[in-house]
ROSE-4610 file (N, C-alpha, C; in Angstrom, 1 decimal, always signed):
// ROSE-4610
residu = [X/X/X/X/X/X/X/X/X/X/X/X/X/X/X/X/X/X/X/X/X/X/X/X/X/X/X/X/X/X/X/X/X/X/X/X/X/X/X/X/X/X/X/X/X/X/X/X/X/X/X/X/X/X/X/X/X/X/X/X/X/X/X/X/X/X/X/X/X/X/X/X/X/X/X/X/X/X/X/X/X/X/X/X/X/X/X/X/X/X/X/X/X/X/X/X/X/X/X/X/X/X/X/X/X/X/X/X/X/X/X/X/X/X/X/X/X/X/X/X/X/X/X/X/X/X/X/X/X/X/X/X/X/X/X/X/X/X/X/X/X/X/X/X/X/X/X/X/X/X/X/X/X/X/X/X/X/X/X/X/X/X/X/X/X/X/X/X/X/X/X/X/X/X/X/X/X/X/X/X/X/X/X/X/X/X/X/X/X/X/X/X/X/X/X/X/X/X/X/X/X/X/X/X/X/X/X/X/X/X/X/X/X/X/X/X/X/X/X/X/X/X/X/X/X/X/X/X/X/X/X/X/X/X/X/X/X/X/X/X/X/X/X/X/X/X/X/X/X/X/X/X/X/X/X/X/X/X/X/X/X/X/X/X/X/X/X/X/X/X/X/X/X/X/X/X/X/X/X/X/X/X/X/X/X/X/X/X/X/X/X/X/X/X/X/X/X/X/X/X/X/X/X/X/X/X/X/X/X/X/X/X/X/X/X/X/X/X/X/X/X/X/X/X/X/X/X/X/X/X/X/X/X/X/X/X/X/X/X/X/X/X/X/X/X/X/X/X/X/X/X/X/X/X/X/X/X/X/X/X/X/X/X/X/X/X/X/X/X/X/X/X/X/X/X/X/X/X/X/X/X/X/X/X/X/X/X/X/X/X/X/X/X/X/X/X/X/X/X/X/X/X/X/X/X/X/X/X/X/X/X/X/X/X/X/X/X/X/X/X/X/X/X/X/X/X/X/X/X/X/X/X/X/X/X/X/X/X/X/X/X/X/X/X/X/X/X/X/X/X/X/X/X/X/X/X/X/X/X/X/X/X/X/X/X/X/X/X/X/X/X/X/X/X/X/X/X/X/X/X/X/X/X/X/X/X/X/X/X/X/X/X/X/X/X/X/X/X/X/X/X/X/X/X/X/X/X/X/X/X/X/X/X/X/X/X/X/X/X/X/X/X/X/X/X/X/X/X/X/X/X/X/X/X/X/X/X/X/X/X/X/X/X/X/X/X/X/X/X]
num = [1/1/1/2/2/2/3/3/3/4/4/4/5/5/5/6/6/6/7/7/7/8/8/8/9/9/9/10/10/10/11/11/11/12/12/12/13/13/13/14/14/14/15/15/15/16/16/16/17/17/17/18/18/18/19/19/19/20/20/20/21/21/21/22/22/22/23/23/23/24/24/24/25/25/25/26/26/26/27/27/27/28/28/28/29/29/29/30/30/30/31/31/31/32/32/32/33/33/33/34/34/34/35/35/35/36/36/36/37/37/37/38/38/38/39/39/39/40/40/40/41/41/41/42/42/42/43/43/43/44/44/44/45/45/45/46/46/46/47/47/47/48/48/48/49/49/49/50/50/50/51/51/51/52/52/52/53/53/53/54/54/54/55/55/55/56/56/56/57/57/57/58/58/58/59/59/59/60/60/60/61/61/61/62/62/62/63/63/63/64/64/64/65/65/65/66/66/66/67/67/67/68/68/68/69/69/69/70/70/70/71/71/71/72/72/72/73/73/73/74/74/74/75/75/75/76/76/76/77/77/77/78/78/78/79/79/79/80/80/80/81/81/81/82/82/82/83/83/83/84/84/84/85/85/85/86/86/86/87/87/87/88/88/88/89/89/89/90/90/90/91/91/91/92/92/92/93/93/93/94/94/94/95/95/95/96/96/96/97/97/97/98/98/98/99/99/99/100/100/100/101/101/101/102/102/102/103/103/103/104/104/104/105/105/105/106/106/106/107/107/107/108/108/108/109/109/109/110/110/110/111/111/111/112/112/112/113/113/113/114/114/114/115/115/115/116/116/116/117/117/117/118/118/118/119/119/119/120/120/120/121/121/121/122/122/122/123/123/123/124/124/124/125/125/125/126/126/126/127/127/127/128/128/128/129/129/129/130/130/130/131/131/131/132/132/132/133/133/133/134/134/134/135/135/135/136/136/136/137/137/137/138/138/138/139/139/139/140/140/140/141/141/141/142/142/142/143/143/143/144/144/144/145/145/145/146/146/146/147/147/147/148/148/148/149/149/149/150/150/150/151/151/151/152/152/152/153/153/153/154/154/154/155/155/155/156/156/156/157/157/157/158/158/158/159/159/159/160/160/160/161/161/161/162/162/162/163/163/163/164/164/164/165/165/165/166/166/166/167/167/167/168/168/168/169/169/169/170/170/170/171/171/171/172/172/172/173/173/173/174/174/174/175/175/175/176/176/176/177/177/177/178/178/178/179/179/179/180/180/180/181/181/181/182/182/182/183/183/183]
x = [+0.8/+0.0/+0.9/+0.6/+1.3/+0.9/+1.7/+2.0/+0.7/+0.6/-0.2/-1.3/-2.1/-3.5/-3.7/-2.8/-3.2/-3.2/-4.9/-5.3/-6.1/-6.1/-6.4/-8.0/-8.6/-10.0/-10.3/-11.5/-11.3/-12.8/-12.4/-13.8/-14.1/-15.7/-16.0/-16.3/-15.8/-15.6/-16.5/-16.7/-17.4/-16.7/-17.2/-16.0/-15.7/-13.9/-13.6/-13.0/-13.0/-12.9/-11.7/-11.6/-10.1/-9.2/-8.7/-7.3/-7.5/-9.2/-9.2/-9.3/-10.2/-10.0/-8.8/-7.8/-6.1/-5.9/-6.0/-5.2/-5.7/-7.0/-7.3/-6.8/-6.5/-6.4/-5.0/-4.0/-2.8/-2.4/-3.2/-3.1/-3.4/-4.5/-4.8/-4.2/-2.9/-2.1/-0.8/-0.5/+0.3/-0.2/-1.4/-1.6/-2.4/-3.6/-3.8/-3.4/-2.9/-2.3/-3.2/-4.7/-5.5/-5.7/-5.1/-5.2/-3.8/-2.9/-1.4/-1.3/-2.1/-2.6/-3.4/-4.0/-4.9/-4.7/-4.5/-4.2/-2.7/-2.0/-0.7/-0.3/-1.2/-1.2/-2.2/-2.3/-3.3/-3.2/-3.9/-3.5/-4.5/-4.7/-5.3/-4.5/-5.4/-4.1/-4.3/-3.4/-3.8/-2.3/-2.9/-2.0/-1.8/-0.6/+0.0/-0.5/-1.3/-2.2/-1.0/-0.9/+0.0/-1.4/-1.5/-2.6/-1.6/-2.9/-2.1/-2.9/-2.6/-3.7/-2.7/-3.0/-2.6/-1.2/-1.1/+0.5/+0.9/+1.1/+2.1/+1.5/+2.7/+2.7/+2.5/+1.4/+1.5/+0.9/+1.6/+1.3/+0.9/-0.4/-1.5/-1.7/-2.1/-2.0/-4.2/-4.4/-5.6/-6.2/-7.4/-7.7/-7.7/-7.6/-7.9/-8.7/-9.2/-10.6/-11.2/-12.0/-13.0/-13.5/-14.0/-14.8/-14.1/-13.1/-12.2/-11.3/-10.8/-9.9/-9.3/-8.3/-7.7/-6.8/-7.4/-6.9/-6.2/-4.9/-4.5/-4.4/-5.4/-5.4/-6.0/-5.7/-6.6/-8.0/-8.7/-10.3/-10.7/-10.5/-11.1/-12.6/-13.4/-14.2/-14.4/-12.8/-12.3/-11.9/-11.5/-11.0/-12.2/-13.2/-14.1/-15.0/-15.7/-15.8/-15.1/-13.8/-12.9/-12.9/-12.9/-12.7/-14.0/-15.4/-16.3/-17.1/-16.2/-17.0/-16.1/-15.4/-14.6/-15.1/-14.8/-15.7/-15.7/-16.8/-16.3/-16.5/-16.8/-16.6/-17.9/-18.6/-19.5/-19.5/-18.9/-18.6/-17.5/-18.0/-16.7/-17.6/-16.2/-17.1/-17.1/-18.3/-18.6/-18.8/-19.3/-19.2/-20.2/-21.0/-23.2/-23.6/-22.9/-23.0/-23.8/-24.8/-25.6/-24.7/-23.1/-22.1/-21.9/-21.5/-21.4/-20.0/-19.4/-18.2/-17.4/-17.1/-16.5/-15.4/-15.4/-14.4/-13.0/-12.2/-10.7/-10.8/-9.7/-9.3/-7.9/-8.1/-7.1/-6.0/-4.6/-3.5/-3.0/-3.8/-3.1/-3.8/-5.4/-6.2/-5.3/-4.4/-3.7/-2.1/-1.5/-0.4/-1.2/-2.0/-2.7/-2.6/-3.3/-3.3/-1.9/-1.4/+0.0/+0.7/+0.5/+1.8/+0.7/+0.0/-1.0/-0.2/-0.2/+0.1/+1.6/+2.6/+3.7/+3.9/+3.0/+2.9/+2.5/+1.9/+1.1/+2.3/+3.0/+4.0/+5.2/+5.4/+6.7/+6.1/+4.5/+3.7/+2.9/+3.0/+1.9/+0.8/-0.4/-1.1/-1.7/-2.4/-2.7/-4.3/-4.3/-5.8/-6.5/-6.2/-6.8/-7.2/-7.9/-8.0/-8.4/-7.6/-8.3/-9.3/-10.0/-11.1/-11.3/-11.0/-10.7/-11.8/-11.0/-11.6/-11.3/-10.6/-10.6/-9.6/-9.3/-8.3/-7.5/-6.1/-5.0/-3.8/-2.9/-1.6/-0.4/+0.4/+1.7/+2.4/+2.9/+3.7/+5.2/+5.6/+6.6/+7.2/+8.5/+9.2/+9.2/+9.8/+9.6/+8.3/+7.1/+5.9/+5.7/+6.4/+5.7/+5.3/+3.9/+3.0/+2.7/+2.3/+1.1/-0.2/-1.2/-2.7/-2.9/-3.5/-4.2/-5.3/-5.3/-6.8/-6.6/-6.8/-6.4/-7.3/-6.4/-7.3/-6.8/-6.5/-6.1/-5.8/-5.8/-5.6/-5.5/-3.9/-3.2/-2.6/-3.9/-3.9/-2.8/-2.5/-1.3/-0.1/-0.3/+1.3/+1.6/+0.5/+0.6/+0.8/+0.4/+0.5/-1.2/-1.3/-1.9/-0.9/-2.2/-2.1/-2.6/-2.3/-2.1/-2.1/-3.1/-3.0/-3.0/-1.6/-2.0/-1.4/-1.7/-1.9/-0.4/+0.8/+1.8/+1.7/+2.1/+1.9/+0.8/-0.4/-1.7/-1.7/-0.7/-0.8/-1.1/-1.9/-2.3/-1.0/-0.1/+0.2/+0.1/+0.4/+0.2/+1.4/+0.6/+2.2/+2.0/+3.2/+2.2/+3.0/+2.5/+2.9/+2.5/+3.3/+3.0/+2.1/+1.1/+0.7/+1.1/+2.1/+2.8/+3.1/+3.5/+3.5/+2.7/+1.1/-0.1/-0.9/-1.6/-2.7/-3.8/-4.9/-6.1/-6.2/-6.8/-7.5/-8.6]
y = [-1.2/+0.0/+1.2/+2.3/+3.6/+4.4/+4.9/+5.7/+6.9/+7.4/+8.9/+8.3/+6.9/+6.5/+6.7/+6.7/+7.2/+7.9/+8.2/+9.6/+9.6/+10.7/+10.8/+10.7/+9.6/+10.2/+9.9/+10.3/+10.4/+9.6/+8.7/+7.4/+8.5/+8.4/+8.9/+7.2/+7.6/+6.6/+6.8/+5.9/+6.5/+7.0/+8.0/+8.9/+8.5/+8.6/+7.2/+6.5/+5.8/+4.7/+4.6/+6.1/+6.4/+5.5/+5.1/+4.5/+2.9/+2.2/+0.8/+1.2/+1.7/+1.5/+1.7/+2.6/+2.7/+1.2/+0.9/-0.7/-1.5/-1.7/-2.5/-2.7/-1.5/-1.3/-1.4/-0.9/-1.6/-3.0/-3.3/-4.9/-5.6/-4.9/-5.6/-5.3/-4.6/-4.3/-5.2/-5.7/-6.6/-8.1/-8.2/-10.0/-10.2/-8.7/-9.2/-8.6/-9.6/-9.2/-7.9/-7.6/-7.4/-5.6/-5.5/-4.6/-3.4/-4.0/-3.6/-3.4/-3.3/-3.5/-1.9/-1.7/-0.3/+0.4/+0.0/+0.8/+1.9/+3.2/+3.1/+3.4/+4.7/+4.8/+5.4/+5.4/+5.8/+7.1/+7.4/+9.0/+9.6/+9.4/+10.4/+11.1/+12.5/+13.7/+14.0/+14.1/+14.4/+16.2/+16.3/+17.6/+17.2/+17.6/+17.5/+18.9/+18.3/+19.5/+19.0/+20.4/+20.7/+20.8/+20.1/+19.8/+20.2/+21.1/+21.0/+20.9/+19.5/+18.5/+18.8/+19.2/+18.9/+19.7/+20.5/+21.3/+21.2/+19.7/+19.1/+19.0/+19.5/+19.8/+18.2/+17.7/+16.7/+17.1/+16.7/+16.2/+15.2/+15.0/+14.4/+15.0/+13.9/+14.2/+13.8/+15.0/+15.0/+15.0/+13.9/+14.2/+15.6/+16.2/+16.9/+17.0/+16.0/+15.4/+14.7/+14.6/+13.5/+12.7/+11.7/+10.9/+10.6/+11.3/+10.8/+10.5/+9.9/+8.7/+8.9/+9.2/+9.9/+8.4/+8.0/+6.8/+7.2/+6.8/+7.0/+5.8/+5.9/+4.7/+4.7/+3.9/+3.7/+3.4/+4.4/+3.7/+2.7/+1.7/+1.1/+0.5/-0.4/-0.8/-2.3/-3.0/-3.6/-3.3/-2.1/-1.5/-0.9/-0.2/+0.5/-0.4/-1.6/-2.1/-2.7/-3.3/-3.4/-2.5/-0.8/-0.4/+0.0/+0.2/+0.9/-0.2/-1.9/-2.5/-3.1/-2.2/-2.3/-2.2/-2.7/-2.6/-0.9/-0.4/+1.3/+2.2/+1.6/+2.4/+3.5/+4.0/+4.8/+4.6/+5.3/+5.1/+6.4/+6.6/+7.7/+9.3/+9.9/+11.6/+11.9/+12.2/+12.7/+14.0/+14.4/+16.0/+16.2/+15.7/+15.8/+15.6/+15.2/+14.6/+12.9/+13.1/+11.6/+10.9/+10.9/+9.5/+8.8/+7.4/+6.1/+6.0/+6.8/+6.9/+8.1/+8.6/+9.4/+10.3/+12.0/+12.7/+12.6/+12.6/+12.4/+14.0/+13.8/+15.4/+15.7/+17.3/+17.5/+17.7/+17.2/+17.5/+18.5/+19.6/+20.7/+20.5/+20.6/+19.9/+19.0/+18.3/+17.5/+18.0/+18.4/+19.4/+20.1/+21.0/+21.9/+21.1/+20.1/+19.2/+18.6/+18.0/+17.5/+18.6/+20.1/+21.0/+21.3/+21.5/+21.9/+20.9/+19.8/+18.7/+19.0/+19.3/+19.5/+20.8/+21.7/+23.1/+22.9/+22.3/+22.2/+21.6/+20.3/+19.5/+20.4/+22.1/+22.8/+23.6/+24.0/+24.9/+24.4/+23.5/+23.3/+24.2/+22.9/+24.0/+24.0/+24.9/+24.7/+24.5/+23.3/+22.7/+23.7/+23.9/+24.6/+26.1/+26.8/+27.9/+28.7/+30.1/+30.8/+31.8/+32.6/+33.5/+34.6/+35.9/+37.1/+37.0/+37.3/+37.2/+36.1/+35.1/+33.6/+33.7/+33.2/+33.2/+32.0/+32.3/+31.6/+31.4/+30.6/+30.6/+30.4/+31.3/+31.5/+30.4/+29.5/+27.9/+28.4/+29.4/+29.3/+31.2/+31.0/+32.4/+32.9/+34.4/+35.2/+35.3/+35.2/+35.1/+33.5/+32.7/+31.6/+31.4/+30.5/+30.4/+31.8/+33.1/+34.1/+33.7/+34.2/+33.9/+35.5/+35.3/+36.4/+35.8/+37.1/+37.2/+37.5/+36.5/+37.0/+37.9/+39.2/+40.4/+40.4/+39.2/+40.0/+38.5/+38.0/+36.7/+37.1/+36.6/+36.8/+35.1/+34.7/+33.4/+33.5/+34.2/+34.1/+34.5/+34.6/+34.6/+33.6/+33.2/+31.9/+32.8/+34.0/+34.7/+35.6/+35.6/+36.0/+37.6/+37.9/+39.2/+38.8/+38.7/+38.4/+39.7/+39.8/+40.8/+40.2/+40.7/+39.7/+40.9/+40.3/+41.4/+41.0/+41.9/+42.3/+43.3/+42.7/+44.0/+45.1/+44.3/+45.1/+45.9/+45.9/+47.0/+45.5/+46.0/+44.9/+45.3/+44.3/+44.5/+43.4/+43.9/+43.0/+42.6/+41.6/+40.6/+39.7/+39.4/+39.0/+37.6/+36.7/+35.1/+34.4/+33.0/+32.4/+31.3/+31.0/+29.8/+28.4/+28.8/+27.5/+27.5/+28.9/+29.6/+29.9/+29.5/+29.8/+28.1/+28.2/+26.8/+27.5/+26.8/+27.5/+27.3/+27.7/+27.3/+26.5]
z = [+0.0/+0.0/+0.0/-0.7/-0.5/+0.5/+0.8/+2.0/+1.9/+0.8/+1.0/+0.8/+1.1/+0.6/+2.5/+3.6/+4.8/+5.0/+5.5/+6.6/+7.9/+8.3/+9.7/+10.0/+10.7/+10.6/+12.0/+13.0/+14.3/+14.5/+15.7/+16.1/+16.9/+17.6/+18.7/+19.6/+20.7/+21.3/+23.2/+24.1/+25.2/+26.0/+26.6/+27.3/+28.5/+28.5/+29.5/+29.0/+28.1/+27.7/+26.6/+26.1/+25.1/+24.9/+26.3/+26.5/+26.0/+26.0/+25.9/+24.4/+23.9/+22.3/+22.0/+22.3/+22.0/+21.9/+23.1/+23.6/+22.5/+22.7/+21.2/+20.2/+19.6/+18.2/+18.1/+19.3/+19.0/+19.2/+20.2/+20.2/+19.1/+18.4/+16.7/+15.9/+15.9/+15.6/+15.5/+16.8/+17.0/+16.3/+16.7/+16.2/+14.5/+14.4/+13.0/+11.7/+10.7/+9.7/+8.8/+9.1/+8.3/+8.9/+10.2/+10.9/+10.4/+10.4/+9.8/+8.6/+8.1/+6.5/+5.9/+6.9/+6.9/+8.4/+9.3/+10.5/+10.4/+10.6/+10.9/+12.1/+12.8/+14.1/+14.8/+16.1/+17.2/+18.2/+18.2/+18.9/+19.5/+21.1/+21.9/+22.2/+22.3/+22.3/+24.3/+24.4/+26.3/+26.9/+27.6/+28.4/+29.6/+30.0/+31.4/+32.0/+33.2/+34.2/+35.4/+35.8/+37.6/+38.5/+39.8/+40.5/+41.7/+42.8/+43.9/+44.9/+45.2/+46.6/+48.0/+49.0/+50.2/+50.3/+49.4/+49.4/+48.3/+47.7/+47.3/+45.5/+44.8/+43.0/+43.1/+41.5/+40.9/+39.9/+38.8/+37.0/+37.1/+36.2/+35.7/+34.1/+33.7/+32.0/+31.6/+31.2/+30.8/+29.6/+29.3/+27.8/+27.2/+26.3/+25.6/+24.6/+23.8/+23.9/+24.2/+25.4/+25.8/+24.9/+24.3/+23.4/+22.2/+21.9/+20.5/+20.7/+20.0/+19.4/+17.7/+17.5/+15.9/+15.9/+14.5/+14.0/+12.4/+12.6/+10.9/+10.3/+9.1/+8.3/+6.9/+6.2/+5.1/+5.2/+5.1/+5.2/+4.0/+3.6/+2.8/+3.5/+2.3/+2.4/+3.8/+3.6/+4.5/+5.9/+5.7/+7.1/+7.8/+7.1/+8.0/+9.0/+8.8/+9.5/+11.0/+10.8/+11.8/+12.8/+12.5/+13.2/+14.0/+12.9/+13.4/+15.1/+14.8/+15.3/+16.6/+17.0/+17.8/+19.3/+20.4/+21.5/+22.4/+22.4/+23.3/+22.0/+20.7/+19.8/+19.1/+19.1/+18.8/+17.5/+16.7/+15.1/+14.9/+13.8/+13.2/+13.5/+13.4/+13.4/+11.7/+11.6/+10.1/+10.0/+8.9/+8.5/+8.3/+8.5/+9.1/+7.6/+6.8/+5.3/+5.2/+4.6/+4.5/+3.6/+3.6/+3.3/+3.7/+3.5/+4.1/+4.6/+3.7/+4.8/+5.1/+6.1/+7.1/+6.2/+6.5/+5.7/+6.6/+6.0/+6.6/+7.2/+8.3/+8.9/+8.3/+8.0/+7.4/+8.1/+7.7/+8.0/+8.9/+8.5/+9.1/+10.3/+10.7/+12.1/+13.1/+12.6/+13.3/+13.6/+13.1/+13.1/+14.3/+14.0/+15.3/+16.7/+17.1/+17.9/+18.2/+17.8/+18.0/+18.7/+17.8/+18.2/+19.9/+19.8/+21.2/+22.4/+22.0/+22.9/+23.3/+22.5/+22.7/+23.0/+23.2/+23.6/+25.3/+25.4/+26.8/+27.7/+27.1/+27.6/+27.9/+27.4/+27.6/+29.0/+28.6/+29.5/+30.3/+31.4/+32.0/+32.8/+32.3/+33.2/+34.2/+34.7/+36.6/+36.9/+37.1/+36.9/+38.2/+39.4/+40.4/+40.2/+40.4/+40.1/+41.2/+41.6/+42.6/+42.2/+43.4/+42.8/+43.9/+43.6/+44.2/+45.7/+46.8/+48.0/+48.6/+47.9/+48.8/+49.5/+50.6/+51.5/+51.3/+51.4/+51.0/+52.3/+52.2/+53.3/+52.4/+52.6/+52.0/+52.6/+51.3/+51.6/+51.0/+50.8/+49.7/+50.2/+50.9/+50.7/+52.0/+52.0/+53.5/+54.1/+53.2/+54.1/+54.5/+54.4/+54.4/+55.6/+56.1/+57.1/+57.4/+56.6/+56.5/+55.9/+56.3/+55.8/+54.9/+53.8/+53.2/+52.4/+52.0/+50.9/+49.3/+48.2/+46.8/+46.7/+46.4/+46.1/+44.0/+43.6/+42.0/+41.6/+40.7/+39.7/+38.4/+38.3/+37.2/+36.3/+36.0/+35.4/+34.1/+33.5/+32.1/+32.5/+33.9/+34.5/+35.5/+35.7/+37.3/+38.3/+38.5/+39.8/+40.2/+41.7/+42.5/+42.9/+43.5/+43.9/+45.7/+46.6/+48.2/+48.6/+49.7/+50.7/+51.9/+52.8/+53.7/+54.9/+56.2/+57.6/+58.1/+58.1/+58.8/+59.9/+60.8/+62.0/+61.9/+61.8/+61.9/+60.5/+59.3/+58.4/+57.0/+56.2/+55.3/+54.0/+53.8/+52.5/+51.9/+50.2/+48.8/+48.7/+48.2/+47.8/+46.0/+45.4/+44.4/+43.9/+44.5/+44.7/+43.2/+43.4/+42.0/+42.5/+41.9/+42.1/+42.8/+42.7/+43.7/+44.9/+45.2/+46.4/+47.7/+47.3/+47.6/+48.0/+49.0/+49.2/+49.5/+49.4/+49.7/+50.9/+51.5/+53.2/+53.4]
Protein backbone atom coordinates (compact mmCIF):
# COMPACT_ATOMS: atom_id res chain seq x y z
CA UNK A 1 0.00 0.00 0.00
CA UNK A 2 1.32 3.61 -0.52
CA UNK A 3 1.96 5.69 2.04
CA UNK A 4 -0.16 8.92 1.02
CA UNK A 5 -3.55 6.48 0.65
CA UNK A 6 -3.22 7.17 4.76
CA UNK A 7 -5.26 9.63 6.60
CA UNK A 8 -6.38 10.76 9.68
CA UNK A 9 -10.03 10.22 10.61
CA UNK A 10 -11.34 10.37 14.33
CA UNK A 11 -13.79 7.44 16.10
CA UNK A 12 -16.05 8.92 18.72
CA UNK A 13 -15.60 6.61 21.33
CA UNK A 14 -17.38 6.52 25.18
CA UNK A 15 -15.99 8.94 27.32
CA UNK A 16 -13.59 7.18 29.53
CA UNK A 17 -12.89 4.69 27.69
CA UNK A 18 -10.08 6.40 25.11
CA UNK A 19 -7.33 4.45 26.54
CA UNK A 20 -9.19 0.80 25.85
CA UNK A 21 -9.96 1.47 22.32
CA UNK A 22 -6.07 2.72 22.01
CA UNK A 23 -5.16 -0.73 23.60
CA UNK A 24 -7.32 -2.45 21.15
CA UNK A 25 -6.43 -1.32 18.24
CA UNK A 26 -2.77 -1.58 18.99
CA UNK A 27 -3.06 -4.91 20.22
CA UNK A 28 -4.79 -5.60 16.68
CA UNK A 29 -2.13 -4.29 15.59
CA UNK A 30 0.26 -6.62 16.97
CA UNK A 31 -1.61 -10.02 16.19
CA UNK A 32 -3.76 -9.21 13.00
CA UNK A 33 -2.34 -9.18 9.68
CA UNK A 34 -5.50 -7.36 8.25
CA UNK A 35 -5.16 -4.56 10.86
CA UNK A 36 -1.35 -3.55 9.84
CA UNK A 37 -2.65 -3.48 6.52
CA UNK A 38 -4.91 -0.34 6.89
CA UNK A 39 -4.23 0.84 10.47
CA UNK A 40 -0.72 3.05 10.90
CA UNK A 41 -1.25 4.81 14.09
CA UNK A 42 -3.30 5.82 17.24
CA UNK A 43 -3.49 8.99 18.86
CA UNK A 44 -5.28 10.44 21.93
CA UNK A 45 -4.09 13.70 22.28
CA UNK A 46 -3.78 14.35 26.33
CA UNK A 47 -2.05 17.61 28.36
CA UNK A 48 0.04 17.50 31.41
CA UNK A 49 -2.16 19.47 34.16
CA UNK A 50 0.03 20.65 37.59
CA UNK A 51 -2.64 19.77 40.53
CA UNK A 52 -2.08 20.97 43.94
CA UNK A 53 -3.75 18.51 46.59
CA UNK A 54 -2.60 18.91 50.23
CA UNK A 55 0.46 21.34 49.36
CA UNK A 56 2.12 19.14 47.30
CA UNK A 57 2.67 19.76 43.01
CA UNK A 58 1.46 16.71 40.94
CA UNK A 59 1.33 16.21 37.04
CA UNK A 60 -1.48 14.44 35.74
CA UNK A 61 -1.96 14.16 32.02
CA UNK A 62 -5.56 15.03 30.83
CA UNK A 63 -7.70 14.16 27.79
CA UNK A 64 -7.89 16.92 25.57
CA UNK A 65 -10.59 15.36 23.86
CA UNK A 66 -12.98 13.47 25.81
CA UNK A 67 -14.81 10.91 23.43
CA UNK A 68 -12.21 10.82 20.52
CA UNK A 69 -9.91 8.65 19.39
CA UNK A 70 -7.74 9.87 15.93
CA UNK A 71 -6.86 6.79 14.02
CA UNK A 72 -4.51 7.03 10.93
CA UNK A 73 -5.41 4.67 8.29
CA UNK A 74 -6.55 3.73 5.06
CA UNK A 75 -10.30 3.74 5.24
CA UNK A 76 -11.08 1.08 2.79
CA UNK A 77 -14.21 -0.80 2.41
CA UNK A 78 -12.26 -3.61 4.50
CA UNK A 79 -11.03 -1.48 7.08
CA UNK A 80 -14.08 0.53 7.97
CA UNK A 81 -15.78 -2.11 9.53
CA UNK A 82 -12.93 -3.36 11.77
CA UNK A 83 -12.73 -0.44 13.20
CA UNK A 84 -16.31 0.89 13.39
CA UNK A 85 -17.00 -2.54 15.35
CA UNK A 86 -14.58 -2.33 17.83
CA UNK A 87 -15.70 -2.61 21.49
CA UNK A 88 -16.33 1.33 23.30
CA UNK A 89 -16.60 2.43 19.82
CA UNK A 90 -19.48 4.76 18.82
CA UNK A 91 -18.55 5.09 15.07
CA UNK A 92 -16.73 7.73 13.16
CA UNK A 93 -17.11 11.56 13.43
CA UNK A 94 -18.58 12.74 10.07
CA UNK A 95 -19.20 15.97 8.53
CA UNK A 96 -23.22 15.78 9.08
CA UNK A 97 -22.97 14.59 5.29
CA UNK A 98 -25.57 11.62 4.48
CA UNK A 99 -22.12 9.47 3.31
CA UNK A 100 -21.41 6.07 4.09
CA UNK A 101 -18.19 6.91 4.81
CA UNK A 102 -16.49 9.40 7.10
CA UNK A 103 -14.44 12.70 5.71
CA UNK A 104 -10.73 12.39 6.56
CA UNK A 105 -9.29 15.38 8.91
CA UNK A 106 -7.08 17.45 7.38
CA UNK A 107 -3.48 17.54 8.00
CA UNK A 108 -3.09 20.67 9.10
CA UNK A 109 -6.24 19.85 12.09
CA UNK A 110 -3.73 17.55 13.32
CA UNK A 111 -0.37 19.42 13.06
CA UNK A 112 -2.73 21.87 15.31
CA UNK A 113 -3.33 19.22 17.86
CA UNK A 114 0.02 17.46 18.04
CA UNK A 115 1.78 21.04 18.20
CA UNK A 116 -1.00 21.90 21.22
CA UNK A 117 0.06 18.72 22.94
CA UNK A 118 3.71 19.53 22.74
CA UNK A 119 2.91 23.13 23.57
CA UNK A 120 1.14 22.23 26.77
CA UNK A 121 3.98 19.46 27.55
CA UNK A 122 6.74 22.80 27.55
CA UNK A 123 3.71 24.88 29.47
CA UNK A 124 1.94 23.27 32.04
CA UNK A 125 -1.08 24.00 33.21
CA UNK A 126 -2.68 24.74 36.63
CA UNK A 127 -5.75 22.69 36.88
CA UNK A 128 -6.83 24.63 40.45
CA UNK A 129 -8.04 27.94 40.14
CA UNK A 130 -8.27 30.79 42.59
CA UNK A 131 -11.13 33.48 42.83
CA UNK A 132 -10.69 37.07 44.18
CA UNK A 133 -11.60 37.19 47.98
CA UNK A 134 -10.61 33.64 48.81
CA UNK A 135 -8.26 33.25 51.55
CA UNK A 136 -5.05 31.57 51.00
CA UNK A 137 -1.63 30.58 53.28
CA UNK A 138 1.71 31.49 51.98
CA UNK A 139 3.69 27.93 51.65
CA UNK A 140 6.60 29.29 49.74
CA UNK A 141 9.21 32.44 50.70
CA UNK A 142 9.61 35.23 53.54
CA UNK A 143 5.90 35.09 54.11
CA UNK A 144 5.73 31.60 54.44
CA UNK A 145 3.01 30.38 57.10
CA UNK A 146 1.07 34.12 56.45
CA UNK A 147 -2.70 33.93 55.76
CA UNK A 148 -4.15 36.38 53.22
CA UNK A 149 -6.75 37.22 50.86
CA UNK A 150 -6.41 37.04 46.80
CA UNK A 151 -7.27 40.43 46.05
CA UNK A 152 -6.09 40.00 42.03
CA UNK A 153 -5.63 36.68 39.71
CA UNK A 154 -3.23 36.83 37.17
CA UNK A 155 -3.95 33.38 35.38
CA UNK A 156 -1.34 34.08 32.05
CA UNK A 157 1.34 34.63 34.51
CA UNK A 158 0.56 31.89 37.28
CA UNK A 159 0.49 34.69 39.77
CA UNK A 160 -1.90 35.96 42.55
CA UNK A 161 -2.15 39.21 43.90
CA UNK A 162 -2.10 38.39 48.18
CA UNK A 163 -3.02 40.83 50.65
CA UNK A 164 -1.98 39.74 53.69
CA UNK A 165 -1.94 41.42 57.57
CA UNK A 166 1.85 42.26 58.76
CA UNK A 167 1.94 43.96 62.01
CA UNK A 168 -1.66 45.05 61.91
CA UNK A 169 -0.85 46.99 58.35
CA UNK A 170 -2.28 44.94 55.33
CA UNK A 171 0.21 44.53 52.54
CA UNK A 172 0.17 43.03 48.81
CA UNK A 173 2.16 40.57 47.83
CA UNK A 174 2.23 38.98 44.44
CA UNK A 175 2.85 35.12 44.65
CA UNK A 176 3.01 32.38 42.00
CA UNK A 177 0.65 29.82 42.12
CA UNK A 178 2.85 27.49 43.68
CA UNK A 179 3.52 29.63 46.45
CA UNK A 180 -0.05 29.79 47.61
CA UNK A 181 -2.75 26.77 49.22
CA UNK A 182 -6.10 27.46 49.72
CA UNK A 183 -7.48 27.25 53.22
Amino acid sequence: MAESNYKWYVLRAISGKENKVKEYIEGALVTSSLFKEYVSQVLIPTEKVVALRNGKRTIKERNLLPGYVLVECNLTDECYPLLRNIPNVLGFLSDGKASTKPAPVPQSEINKIVGSVEDSAANLTLEETYVVGEKVKVTNGAFNGFNGVVSEVLPDKHKLKVVVTIFDRQTPLELGFNDVEKE
